[in-house]
N, C-alpha and C positions, 0 to 999 in steps of 0.2 A: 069420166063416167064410171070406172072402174078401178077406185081407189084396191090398195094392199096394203095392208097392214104393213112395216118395216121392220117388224119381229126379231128376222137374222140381222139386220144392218144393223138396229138396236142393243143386239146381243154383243156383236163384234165390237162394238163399242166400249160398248162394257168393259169388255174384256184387255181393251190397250191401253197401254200405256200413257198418261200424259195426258186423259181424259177425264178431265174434272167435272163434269156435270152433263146432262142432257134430258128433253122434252120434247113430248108433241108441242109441233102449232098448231090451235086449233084455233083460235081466236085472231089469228092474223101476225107478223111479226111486228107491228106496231105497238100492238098489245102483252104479247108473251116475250117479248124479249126482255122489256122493262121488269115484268116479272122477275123472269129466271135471273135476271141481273141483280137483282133484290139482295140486299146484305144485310140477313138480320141482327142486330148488335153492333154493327157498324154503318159507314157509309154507305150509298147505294153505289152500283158501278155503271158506267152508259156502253155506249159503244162507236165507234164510225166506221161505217157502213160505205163500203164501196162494195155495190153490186158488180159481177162477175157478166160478161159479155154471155148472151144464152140465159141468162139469167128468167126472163123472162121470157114467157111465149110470144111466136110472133102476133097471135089471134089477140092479147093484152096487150101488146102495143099498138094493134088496128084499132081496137077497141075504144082506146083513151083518142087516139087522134080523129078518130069520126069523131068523139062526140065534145071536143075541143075539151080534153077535161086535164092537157097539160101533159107532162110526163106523166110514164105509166111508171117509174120507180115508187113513188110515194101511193100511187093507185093502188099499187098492187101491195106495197106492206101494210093497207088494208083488209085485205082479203083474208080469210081463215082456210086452210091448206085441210088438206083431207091425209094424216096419215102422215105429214111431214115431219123431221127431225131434228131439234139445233142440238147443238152441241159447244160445248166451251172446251177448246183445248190447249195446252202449253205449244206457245210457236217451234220449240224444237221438237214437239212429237208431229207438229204438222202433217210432215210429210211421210211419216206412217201410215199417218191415221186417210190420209187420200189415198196412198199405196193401199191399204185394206178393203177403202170404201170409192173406187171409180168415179162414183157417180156423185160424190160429197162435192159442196160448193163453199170455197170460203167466203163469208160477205164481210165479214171486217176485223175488228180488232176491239176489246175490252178496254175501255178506259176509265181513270179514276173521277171523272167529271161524269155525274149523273148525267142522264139524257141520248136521246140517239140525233148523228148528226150524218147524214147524207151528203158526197159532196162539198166537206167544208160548209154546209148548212143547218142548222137548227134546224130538226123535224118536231113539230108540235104535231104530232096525229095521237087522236085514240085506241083506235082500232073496237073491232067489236065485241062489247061485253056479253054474255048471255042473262046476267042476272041487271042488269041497269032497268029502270022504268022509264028508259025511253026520251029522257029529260037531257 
């Protein structure tokens, strides 16, 4: 209800080592991630995604199970975050880059195989565009 901007956390980022790239989600990570993974000139990159326990709120996973809509993993890389961060970083800087940032979560790994795969599964999601007509 009271998103904050990530300003400092954004900054410290910056600023380390072994941090190759980073973005708002605003659009959901189903949508931005495929983005930021984008290789222009070359291949595109995917990713596999194992979400981190906590990962999600408990109120999102009530959510999906009242209204039988399945796991709340793919529910919720739907969603558009308010103010949230990814970031791409070299797995030897990892544990810096967590040592700087507490609260950072890692959700998975960069792979040479376009697409994101949850789980050992194929994710077909969209996520939400702002400019689509809806179609």
């Amino acid at each position: 209800l009271r998103p904050r901007a990530l300003v400092d956390e954004g900054l410290r980022l910056a600023s380390l080592p072994g941090v190759r790239g980073a973005m708002d989600v605003s659009d959901g990570l189903a949508r931005d991630l495929p983005r930021f993974l984008a290789n222009p000139g070359g291949p595109d990159l995917g990713a596999c995604l194992a979400l981190p326990p906590h990962f999600l709120h408990p109120e999102v996973e009530a959510f999906c199970a009242a209204r039988g809509l399945g796991p709340a993993g793919p529910f919720a890389l739907l969603g558009g975050e308010d103010y949230a961060l990814l970031a791409a970083v070299e797995p030897a800087a990892a544990p810096a880059v967590l040592a700087a940032l507490p609260r950072a979560l890692p959700i998975g790994q960069v792979s040479s195989r376009p697409g994101l795969v949850l789980a050992g599964q194929p994710l077909h999601l969209a996520g939400f565009d702002h400019f689509s007509n809806g179609e």
